[in-house]
Backbone bond lengths (Angstrom), bond angles and torsions (degrees), N, CA, C in turn:
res aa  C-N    CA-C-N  psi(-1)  N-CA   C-N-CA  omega(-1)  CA-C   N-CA-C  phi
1 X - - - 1.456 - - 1.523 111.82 -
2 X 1.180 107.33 -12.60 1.747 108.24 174.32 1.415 103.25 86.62
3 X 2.010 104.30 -179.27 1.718 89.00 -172.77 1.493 88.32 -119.12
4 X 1.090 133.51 -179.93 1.602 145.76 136.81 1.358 123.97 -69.01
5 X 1.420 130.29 104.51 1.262 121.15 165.94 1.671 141.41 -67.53
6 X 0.901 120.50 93.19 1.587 113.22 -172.97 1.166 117.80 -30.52
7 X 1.609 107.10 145.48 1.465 102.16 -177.66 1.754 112.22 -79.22
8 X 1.253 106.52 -21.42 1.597 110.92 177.00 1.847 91.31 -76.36
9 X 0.665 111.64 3.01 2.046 93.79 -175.84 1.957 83.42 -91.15
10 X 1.496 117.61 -76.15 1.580 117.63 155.45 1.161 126.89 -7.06
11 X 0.959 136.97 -81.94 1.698 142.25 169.85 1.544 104.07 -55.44
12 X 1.395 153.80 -33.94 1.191 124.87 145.17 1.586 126.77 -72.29
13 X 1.344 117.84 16.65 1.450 116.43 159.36 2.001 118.78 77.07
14 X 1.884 98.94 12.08 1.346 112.31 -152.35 1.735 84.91 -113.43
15 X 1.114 109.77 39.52 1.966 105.46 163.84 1.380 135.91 -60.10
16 X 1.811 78.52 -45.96 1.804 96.16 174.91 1.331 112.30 -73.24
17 X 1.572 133.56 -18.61 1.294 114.42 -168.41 2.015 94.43 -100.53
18 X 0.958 127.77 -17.72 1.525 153.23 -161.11 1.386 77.27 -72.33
19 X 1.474 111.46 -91.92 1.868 129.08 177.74 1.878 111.67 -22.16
20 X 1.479 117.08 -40.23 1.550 146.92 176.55 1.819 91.45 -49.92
21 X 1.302 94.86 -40.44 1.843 87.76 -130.43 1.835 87.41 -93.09
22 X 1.926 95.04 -34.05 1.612 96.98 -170.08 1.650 97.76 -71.15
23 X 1.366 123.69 -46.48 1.496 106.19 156.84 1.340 135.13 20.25
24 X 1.788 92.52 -102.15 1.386 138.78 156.70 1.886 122.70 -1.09
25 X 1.539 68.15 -69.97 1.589 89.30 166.60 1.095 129.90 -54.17
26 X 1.689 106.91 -55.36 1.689 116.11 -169.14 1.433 105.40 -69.29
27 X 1.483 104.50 -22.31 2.252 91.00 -172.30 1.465 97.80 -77.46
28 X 1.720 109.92 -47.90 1.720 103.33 167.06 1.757 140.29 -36.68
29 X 1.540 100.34 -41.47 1.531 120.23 176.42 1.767 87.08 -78.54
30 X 0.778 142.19 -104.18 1.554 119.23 -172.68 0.811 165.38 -31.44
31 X 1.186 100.42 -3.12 1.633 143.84 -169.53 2.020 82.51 -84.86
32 X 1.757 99.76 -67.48 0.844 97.22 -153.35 1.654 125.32 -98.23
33 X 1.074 98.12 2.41 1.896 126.57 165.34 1.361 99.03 -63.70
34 X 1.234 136.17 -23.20 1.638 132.10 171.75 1.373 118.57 -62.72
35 X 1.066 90.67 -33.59 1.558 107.05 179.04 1.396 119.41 -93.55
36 X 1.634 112.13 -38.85 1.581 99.93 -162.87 2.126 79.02 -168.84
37 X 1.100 94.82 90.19 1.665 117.71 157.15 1.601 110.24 -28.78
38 X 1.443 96.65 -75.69 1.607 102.50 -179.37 1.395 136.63 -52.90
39 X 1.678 112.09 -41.81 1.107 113.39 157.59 1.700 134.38 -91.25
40 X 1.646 99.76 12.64 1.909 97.21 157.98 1.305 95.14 -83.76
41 X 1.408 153.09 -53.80 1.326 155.07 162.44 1.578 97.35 0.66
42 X 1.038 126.09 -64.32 1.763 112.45 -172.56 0.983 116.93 -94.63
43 X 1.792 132.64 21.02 1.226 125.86 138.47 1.779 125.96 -75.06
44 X 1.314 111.25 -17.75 1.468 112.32 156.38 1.355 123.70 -19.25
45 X 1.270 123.30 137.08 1.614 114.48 169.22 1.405 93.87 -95.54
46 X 1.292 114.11 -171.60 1.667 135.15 -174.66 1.647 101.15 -82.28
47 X 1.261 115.92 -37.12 1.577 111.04 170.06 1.585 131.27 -55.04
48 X 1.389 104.91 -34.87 1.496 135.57 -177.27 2.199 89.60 -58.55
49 X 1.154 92.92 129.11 1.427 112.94 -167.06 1.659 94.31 -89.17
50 X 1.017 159.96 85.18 1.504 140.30 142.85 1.478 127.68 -45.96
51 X 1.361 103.79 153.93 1.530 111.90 157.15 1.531 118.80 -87.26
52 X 1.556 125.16 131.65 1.303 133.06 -162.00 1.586 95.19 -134.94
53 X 1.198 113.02 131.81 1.216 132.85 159.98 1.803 116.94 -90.43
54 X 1.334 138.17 126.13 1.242 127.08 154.48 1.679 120.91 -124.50
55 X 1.012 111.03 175.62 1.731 115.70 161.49 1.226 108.19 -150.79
56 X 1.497 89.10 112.82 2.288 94.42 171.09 1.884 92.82 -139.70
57 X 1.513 93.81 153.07 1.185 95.76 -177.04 2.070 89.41 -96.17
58 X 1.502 103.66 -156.25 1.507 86.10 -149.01 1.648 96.02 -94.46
59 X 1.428 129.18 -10.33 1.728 114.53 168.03 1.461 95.74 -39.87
60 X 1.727 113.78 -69.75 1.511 125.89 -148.77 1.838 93.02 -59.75
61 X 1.278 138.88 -35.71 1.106 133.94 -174.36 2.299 108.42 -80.78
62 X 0.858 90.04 -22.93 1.876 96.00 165.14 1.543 100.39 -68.81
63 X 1.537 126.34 -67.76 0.815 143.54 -137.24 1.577 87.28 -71.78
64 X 1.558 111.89 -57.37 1.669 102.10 173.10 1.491 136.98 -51.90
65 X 1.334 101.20 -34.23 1.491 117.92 158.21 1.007 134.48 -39.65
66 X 1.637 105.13 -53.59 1.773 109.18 -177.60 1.099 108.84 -72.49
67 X 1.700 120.03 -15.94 1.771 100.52 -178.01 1.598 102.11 -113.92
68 X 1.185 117.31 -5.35 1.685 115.51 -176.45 1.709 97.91 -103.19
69 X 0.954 134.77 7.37 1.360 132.80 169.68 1.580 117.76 -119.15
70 X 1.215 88.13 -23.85 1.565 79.67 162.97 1.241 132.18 -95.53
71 X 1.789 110.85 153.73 1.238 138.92 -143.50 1.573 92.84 -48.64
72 X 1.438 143.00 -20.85 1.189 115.05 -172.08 1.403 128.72 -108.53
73 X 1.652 88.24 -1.44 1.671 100.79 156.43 1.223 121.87 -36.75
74 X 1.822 121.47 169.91 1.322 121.13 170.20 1.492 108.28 -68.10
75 X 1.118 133.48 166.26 1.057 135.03 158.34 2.132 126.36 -30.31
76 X 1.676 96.45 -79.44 0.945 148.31 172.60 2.042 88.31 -37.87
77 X 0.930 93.93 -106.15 2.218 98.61 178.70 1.737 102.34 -41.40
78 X 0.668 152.73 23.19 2.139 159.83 -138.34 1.885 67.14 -156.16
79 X 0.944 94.23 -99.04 1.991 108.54 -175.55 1.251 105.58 -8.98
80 X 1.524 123.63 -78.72 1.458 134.04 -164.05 1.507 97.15 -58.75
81 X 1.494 114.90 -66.70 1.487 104.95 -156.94 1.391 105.12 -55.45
82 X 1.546 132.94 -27.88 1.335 118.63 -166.87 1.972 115.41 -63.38
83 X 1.674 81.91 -27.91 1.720 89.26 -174.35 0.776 94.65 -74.27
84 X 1.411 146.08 -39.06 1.312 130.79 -176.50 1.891 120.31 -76.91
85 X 1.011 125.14 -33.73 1.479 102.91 152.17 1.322 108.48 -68.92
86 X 0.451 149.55 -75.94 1.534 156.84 -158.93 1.671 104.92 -20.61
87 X 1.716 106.83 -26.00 1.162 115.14 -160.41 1.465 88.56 -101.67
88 X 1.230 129.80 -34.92 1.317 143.79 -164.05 1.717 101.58 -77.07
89 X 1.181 115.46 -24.66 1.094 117.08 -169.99 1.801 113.35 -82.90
90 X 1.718 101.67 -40.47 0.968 111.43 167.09 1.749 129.20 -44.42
91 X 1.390 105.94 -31.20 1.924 121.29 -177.88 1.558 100.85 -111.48
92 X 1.312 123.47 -21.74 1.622 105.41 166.00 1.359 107.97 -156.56
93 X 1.654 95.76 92.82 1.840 122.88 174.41 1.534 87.81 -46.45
94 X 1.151 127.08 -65.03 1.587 102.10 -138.94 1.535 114.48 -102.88
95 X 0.669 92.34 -13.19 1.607 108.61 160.37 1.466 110.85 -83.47
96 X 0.948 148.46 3.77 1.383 140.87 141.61 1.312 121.21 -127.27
97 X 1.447 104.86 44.06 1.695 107.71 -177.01 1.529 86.24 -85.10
98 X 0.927 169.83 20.73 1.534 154.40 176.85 1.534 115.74 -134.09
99 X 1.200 114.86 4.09 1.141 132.22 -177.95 1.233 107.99 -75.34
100 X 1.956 129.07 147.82 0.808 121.93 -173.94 1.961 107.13 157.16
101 X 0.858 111.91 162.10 1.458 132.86 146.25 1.663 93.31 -20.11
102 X 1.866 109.83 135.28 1.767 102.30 154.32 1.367 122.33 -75.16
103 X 1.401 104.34 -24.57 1.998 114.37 170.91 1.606 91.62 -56.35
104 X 0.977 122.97 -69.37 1.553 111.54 -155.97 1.608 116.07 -74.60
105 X 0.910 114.02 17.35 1.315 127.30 -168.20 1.978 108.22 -61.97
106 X 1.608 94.70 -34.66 1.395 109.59 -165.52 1.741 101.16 -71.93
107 X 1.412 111.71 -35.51 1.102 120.60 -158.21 1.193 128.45 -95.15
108 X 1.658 110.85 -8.48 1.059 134.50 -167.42 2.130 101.89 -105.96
109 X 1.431 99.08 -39.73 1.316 117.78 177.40 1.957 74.46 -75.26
110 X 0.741 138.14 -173.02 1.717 149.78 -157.19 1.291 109.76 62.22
111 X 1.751 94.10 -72.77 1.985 107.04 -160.10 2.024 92.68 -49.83
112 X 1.165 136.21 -31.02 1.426 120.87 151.63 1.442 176.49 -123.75
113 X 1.686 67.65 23.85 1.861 85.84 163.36 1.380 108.53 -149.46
114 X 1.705 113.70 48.90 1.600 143.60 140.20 1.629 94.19 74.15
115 X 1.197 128.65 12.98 1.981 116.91 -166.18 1.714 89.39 -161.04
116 X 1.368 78.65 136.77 1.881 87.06 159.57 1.817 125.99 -63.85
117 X 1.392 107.85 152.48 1.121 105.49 -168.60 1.992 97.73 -85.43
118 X 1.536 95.65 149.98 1.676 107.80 -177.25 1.650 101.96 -59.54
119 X 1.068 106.62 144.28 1.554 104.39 173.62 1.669 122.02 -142.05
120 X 0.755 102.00 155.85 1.674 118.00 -155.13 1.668 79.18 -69.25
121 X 1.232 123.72 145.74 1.791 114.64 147.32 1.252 109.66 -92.40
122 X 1.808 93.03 174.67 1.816 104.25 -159.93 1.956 71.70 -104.11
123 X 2.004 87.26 150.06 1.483 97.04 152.98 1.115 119.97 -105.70
């Protein structure tokens, strides 16, 4: 599946040694996936893209939302979960009309019922 390069790896200009290192890895993880599948699996770096299977019905998929969509998520998991509502949204509009980021929560509650939602203040 290939890896993702960070954009901070880019902006310090360190691709080629990054690309070096993910290399590295892959002759190692194959080397040693001949032998034992499961444990080349945790020679992966964090860039290394996997395939993931899940099943949540849609609380457990809100619940991922509010913290994988919001703004202080990693980048990278912000990405996935959006495609994935996004996809969710497509087979059940109304049941995931509120879904979202907890930052956007305010804004999303507006676009349909014209007013911000009341909110607790922080102490």
């Amino acid at each position: 599946l290939g890896v993702t390069i960070p954009e901070a790896i880019k902006k310090a200009g360190e691709e080629k040694k990054f690309n070096q290192l993910v290399n590295i890895t892959r002759k190692i993880y194959e080397k040693i996936a001949k032998q034992n599948l499961v444990a080349a699996q945790y020679l992966l770096t964090n860039a290394h893209r996997r395939r993931v299977l899940i099943k949540v019905n849609a609380r457990e998929l809100y619940h991922m939302s509010r913290l994988r969509e919001d703004s202080h998520a990693q980048w990278d998991i912000r990405n996935i979960t959006k495609q994935m509502t996004a996809l969710a949204k497509e087979v059940m509009p109304l049941t995931t009309m509120f879904i979202g980021g907890k930052d956007s929560y305010p804004e999303v509650y507006e676009s349909y019922f014209g007013k911000r939602p009341k909110m607790v203040p922080e102490y």
